[in-house]
Backbone as CSV, one residue per row, in Angstrom:
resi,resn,N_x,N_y,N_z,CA_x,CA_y,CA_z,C_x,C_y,C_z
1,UNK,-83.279,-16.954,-18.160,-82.629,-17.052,-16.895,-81.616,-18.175,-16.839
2,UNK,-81.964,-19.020,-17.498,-81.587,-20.351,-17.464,-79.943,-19.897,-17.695
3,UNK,-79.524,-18.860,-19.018,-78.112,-18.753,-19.573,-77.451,-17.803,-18.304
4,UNK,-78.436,-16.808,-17.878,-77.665,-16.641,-16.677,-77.355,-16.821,-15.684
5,UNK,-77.624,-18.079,-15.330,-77.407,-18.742,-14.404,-76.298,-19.433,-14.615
6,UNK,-76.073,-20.295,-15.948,-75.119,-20.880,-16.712,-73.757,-20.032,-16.437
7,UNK,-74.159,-18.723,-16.961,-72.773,-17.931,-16.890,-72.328,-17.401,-15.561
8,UNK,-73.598,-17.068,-14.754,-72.790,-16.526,-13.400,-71.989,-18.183,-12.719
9,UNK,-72.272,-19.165,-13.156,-71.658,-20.433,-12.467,-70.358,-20.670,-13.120
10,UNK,-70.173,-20.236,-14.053,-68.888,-20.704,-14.688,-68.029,-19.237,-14.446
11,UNK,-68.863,-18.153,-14.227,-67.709,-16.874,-13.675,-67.700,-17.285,-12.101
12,UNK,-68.116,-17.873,-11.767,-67.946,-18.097,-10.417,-66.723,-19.444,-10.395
13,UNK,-66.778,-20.145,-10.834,-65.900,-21.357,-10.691,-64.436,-20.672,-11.247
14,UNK,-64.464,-19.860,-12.856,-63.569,-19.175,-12.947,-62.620,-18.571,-12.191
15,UNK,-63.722,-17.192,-11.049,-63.291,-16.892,-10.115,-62.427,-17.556,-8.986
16,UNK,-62.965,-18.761,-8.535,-62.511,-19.406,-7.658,-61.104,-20.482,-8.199
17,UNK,-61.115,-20.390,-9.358,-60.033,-20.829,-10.184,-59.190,-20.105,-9.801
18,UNK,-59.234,-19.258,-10.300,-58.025,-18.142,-10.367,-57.599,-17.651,-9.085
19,UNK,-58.336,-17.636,-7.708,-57.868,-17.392,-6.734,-57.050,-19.077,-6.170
20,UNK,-57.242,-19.938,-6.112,-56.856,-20.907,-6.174,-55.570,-21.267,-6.331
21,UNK,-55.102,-21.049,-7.717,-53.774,-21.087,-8.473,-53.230,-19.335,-8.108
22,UNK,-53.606,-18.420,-7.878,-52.957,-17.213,-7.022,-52.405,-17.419,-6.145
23,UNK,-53.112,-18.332,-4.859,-52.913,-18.645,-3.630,-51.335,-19.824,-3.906
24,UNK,-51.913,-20.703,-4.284,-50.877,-21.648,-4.989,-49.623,-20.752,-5.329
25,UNK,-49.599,-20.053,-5.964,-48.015,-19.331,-6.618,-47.788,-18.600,-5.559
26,UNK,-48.466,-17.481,-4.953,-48.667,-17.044,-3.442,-47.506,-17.874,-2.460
27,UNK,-47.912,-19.224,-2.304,-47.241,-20.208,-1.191,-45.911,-20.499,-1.837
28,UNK,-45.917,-20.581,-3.551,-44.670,-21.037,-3.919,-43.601,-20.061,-3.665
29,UNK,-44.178,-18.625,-4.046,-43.282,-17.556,-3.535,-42.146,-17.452,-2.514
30,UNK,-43.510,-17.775,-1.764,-42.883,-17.715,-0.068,-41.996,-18.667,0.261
31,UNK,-42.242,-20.033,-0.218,-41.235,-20.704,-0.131,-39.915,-20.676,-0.808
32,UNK,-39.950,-20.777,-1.837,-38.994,-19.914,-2.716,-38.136,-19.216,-1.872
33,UNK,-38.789,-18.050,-1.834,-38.291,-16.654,-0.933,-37.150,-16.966,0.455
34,UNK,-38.029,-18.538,0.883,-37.411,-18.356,2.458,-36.280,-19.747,1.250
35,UNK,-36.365,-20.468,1.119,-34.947,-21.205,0.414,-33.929,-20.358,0.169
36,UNK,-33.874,-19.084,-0.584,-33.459,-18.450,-0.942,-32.646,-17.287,-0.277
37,UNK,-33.641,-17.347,0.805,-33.032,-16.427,2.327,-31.872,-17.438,2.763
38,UNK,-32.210,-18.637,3.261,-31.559,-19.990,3.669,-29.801,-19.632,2.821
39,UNK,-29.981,-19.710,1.636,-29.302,-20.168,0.703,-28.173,-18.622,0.653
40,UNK,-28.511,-17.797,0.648,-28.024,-16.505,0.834,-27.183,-15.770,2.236
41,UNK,-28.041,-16.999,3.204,-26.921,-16.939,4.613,-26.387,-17.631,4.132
42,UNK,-26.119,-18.578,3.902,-24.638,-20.074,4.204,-23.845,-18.779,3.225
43,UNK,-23.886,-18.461,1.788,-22.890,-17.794,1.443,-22.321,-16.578,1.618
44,UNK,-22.975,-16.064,2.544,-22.910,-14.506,3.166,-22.168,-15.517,4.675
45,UNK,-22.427,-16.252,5.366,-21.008,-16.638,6.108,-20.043,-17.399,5.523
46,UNK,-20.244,-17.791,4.598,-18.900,-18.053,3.652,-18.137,-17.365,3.525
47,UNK,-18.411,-16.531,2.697,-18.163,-15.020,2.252,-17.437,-14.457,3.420
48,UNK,-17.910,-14.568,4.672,-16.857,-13.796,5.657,-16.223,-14.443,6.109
49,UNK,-16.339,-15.587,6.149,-15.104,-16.578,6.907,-14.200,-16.207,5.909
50,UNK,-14.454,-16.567,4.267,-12.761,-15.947,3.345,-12.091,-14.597,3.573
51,UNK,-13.029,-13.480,3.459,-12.591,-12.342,3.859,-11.686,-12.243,5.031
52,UNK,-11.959,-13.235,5.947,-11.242,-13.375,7.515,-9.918,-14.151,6.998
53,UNK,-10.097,-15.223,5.966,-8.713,-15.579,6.320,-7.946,-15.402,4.858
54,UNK,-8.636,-14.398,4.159,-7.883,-13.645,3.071,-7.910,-12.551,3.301
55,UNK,-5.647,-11.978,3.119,-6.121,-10.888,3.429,-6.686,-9.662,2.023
56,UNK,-6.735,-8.556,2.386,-7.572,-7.594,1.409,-6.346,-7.365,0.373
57,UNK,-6.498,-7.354,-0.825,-5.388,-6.702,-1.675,-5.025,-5.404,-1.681
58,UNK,-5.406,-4.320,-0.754,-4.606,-3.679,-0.046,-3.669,-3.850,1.138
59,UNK,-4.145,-5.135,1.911,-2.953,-5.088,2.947,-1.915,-6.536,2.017
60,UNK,-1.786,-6.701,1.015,-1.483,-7.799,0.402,-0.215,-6.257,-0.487
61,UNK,-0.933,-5.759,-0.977,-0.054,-4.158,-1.817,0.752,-3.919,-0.494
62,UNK,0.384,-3.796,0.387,1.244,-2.901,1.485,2.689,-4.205,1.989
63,UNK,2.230,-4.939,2.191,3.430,-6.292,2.786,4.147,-6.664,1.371
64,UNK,3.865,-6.161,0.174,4.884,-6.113,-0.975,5.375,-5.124,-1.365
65,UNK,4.892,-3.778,-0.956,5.565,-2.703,-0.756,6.670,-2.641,0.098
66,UNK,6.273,-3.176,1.330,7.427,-2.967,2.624,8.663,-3.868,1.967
67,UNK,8.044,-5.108,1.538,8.828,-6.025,1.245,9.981,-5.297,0.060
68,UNK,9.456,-4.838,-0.791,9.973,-4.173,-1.791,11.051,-3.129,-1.501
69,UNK,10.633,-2.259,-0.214,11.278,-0.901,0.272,12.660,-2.192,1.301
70,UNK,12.476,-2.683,1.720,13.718,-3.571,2.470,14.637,-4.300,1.357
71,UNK,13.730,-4.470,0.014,15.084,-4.757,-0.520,15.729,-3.932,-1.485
72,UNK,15.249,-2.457,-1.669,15.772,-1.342,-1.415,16.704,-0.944,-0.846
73,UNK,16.647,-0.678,0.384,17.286,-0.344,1.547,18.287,-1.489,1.311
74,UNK,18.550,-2.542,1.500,19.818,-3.584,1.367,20.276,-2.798,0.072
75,UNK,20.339,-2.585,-1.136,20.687,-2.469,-2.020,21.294,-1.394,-2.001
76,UNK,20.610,-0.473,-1.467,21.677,0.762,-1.208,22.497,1.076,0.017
77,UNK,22.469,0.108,0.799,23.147,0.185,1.479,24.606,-1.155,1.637
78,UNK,23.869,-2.479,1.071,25.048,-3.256,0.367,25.731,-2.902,-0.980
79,UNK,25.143,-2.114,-1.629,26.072,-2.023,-3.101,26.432,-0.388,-2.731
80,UNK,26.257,-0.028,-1.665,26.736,1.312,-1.621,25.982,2.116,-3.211
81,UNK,24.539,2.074,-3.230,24.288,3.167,-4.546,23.933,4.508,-4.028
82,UNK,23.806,5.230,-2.535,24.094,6.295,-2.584,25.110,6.937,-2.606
83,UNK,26.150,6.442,-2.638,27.750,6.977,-3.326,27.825,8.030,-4.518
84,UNK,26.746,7.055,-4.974,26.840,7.487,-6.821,26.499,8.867,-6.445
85,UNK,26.823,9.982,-7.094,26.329,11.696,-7.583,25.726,11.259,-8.351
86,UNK,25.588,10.992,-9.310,24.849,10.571,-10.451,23.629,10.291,-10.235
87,UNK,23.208,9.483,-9.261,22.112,8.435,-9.392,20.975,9.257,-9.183
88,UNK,20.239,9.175,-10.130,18.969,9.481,-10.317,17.761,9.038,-9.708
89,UNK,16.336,9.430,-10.122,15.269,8.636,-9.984,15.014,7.466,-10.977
90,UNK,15.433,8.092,-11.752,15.063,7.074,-13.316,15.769,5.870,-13.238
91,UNK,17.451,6.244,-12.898,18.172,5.266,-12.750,18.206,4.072,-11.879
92,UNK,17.557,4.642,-10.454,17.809,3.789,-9.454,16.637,2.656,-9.599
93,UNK,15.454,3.941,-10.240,14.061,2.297,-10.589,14.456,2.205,-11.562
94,UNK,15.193,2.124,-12.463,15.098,1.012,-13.320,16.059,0.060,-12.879
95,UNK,16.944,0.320,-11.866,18.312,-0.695,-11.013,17.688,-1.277,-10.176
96,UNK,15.743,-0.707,-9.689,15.872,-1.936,-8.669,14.014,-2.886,-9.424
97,UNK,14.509,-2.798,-11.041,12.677,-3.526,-11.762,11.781,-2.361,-11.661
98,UNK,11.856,-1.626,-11.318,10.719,-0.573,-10.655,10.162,0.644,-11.657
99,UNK,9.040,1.070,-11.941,8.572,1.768,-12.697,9.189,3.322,-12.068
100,UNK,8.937,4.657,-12.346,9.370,5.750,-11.449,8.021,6.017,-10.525
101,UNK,7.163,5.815,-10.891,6.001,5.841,-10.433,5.978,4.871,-9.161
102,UNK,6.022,3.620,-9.044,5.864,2.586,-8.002,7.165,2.807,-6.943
103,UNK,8.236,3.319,-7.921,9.590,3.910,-6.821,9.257,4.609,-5.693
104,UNK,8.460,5.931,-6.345,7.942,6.992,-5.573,6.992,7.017,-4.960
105,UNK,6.010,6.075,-4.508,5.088,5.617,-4.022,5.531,4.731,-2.870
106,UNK,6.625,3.406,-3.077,7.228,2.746,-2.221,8.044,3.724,-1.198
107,UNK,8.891,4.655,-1.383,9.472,5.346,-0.996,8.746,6.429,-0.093
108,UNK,7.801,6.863,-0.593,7.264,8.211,0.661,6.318,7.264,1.210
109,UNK,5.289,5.934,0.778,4.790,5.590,1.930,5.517,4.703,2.954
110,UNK,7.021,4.368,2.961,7.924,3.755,3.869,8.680,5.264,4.577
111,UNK,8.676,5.757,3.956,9.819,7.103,4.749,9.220,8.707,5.081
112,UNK,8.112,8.485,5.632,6.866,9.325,6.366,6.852,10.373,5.064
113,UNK,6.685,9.953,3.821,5.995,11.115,2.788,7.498,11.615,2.226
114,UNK,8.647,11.469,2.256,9.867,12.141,1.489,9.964,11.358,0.114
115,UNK,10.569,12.773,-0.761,10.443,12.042,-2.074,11.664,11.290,-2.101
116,UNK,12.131,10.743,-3.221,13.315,10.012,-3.802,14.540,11.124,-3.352
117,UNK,14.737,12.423,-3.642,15.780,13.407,-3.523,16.070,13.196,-2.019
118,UNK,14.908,13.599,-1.422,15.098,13.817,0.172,15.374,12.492,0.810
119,UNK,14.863,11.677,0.616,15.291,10.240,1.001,16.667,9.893,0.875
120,UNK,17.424,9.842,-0.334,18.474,9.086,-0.663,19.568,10.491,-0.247
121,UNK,19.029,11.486,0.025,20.241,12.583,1.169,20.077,11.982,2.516
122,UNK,18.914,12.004,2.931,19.139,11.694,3.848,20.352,10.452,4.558
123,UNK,19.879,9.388,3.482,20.860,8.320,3.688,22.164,8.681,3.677
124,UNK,22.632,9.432,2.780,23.674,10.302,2.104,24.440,11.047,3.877
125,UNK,23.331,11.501,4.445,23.943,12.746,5.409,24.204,11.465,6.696
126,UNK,23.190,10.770,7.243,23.306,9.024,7.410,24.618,9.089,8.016
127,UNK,24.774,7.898,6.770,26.240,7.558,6.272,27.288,8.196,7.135
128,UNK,27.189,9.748,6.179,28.336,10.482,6.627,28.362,10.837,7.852
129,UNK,27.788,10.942,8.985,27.878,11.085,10.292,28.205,10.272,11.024
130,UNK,27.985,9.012,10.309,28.916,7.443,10.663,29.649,7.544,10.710
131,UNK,30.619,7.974,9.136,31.722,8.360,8.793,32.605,9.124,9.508
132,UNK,32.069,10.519,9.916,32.732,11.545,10.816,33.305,10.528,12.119
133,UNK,32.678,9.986,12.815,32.563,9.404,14.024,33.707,8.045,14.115
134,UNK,33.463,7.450,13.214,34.221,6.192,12.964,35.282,6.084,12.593
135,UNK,35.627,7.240,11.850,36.509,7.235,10.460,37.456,8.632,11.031
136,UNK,38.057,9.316,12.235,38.317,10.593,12.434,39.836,11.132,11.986
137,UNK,40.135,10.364,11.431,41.341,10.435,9.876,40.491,11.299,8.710
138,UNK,39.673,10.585,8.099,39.442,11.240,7.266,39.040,12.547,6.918
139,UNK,39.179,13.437,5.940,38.717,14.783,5.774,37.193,15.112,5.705
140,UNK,36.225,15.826,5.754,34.926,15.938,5.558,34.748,15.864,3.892
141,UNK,35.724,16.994,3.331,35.855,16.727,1.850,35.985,15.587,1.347
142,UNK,36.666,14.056,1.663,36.469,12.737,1.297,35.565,12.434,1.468
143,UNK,34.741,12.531,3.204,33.604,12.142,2.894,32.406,12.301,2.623
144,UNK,32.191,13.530,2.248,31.440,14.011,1.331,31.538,13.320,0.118
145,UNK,32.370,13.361,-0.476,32.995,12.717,-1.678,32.137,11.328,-1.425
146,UNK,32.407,10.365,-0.711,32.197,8.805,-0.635,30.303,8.583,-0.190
147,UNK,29.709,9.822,0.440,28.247,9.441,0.735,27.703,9.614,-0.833
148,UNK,28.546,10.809,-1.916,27.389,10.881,-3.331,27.318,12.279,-2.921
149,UNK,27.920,13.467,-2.126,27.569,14.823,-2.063,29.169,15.960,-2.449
150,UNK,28.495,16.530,-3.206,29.677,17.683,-3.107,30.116,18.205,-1.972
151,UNK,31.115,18.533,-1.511,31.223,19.136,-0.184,30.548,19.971,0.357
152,UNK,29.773,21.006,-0.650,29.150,22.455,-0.388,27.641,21.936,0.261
153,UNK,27.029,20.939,-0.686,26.177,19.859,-0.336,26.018,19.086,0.656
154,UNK,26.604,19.080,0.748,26.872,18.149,1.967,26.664,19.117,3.970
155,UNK,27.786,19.678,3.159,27.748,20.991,4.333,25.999,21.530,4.426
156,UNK,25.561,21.783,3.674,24.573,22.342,3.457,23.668,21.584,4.641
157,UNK,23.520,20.045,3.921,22.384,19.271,4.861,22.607,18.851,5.591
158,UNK,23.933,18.762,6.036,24.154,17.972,7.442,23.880,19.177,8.517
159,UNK,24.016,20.615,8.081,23.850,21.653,9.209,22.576,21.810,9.241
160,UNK,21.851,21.893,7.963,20.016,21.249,8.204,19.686,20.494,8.989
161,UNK,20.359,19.258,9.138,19.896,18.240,9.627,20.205,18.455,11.187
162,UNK,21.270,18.527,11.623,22.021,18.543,13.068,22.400,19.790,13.566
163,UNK,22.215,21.204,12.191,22.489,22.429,13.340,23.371,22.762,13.599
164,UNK,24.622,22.102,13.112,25.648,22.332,12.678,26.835,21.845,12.014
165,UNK,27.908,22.274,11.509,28.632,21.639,10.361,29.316,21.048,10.879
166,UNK,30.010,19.908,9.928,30.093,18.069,9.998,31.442,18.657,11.103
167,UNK,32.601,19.767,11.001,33.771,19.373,11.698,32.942,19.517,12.971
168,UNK,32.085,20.459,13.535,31.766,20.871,15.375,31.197,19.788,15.482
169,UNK,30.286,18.682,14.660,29.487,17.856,15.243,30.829,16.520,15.705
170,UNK,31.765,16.531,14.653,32.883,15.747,14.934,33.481,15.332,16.270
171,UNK,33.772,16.877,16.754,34.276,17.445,17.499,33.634,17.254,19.075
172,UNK,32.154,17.448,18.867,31.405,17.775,19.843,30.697,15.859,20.407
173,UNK,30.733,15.385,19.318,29.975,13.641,19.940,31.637,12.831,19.815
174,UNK,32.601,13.633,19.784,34.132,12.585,19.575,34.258,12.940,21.175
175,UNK,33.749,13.770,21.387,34.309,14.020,22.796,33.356,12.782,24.057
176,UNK,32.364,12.908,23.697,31.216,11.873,24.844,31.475,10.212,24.360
């Protein structure tokens, strides 16, 4: 009896060992746990105060886009490059740093979705209705010639555009 007594006392102290140092790691946990909670707010409002006063690199892409499309727009409209017949897509991004890809991207998300073609007519038809108005010497055939359009071209989109051809519109806003 004597040894089992011996042994149930030392599985018993065992026992109470081990719950002991359980309990112990138990409390360290928890503390742990809540430091860690602690420690996880301050940088989770960190974290949003930067977000607040950085902006997102999408609205950071978009204010260098716009930025990009305005100095565009100066360029073709101070160096006169819709004049050119010629001028391409290829040509004009590589005249303004621009990949053809980032051209065409800057371009329809500044000019409600039109590609490079439709855009730089438009400017093209623009122009020339300036022209008609300002200029009532000149022939439509010159200025066709001076926006970058063949005459036939020209004719074409300006009656697209306004519904009718460049001499009646001449004619019809020379009068008001």
């Amino acid at each position: 009896m004597n040894i089992l007594y011996i042994f149930t006392e030392h599985a018993f102290a065992l026992f109470v060992g081990i719950a002991v140092v359980s309990f112990a790691f138990a409390v360290f946990l928890v503390f742990r746990s809540h430091r860690f909670k602690k420690k996880n707010k301050a940088l989770e409002q960190k974290l949003t105060e930067l977000n607040r006063e950085t902006p997102s690199r999408e609205a950071q892409n978009r204010n260098r886009d716009v930025e990009t499309y305005q100095r565009i727009i100066r360029a073709v409209y101070d160096d006169k490059l819709y004049a050119d017949q010629h001028m391409d897509r290829d040509t004009f991004a590589a005249r303004m740093n621009l990949s053809r890809h980032a051209l065409n991207r800057i371009i329809s998300n500044n000019s409600s979705g039109q590609s490079f073609p439709q855009w730089i007519n438009n400017i093209r038809i623009e122009t020339g209705c300036e022209m008609l108005l300002n200029e009532p010497d000149k022939s439509v055939v010159d200025i066709a010639k001076e926006v970058g359009l063949t005459p036939n071209n020209f004719h074409r989109l300006f009656r697209n555009r306004y519904g009718m051809t460049p001499i009646r519109y001449r004619k019809e806003e020379g009068r008001k």
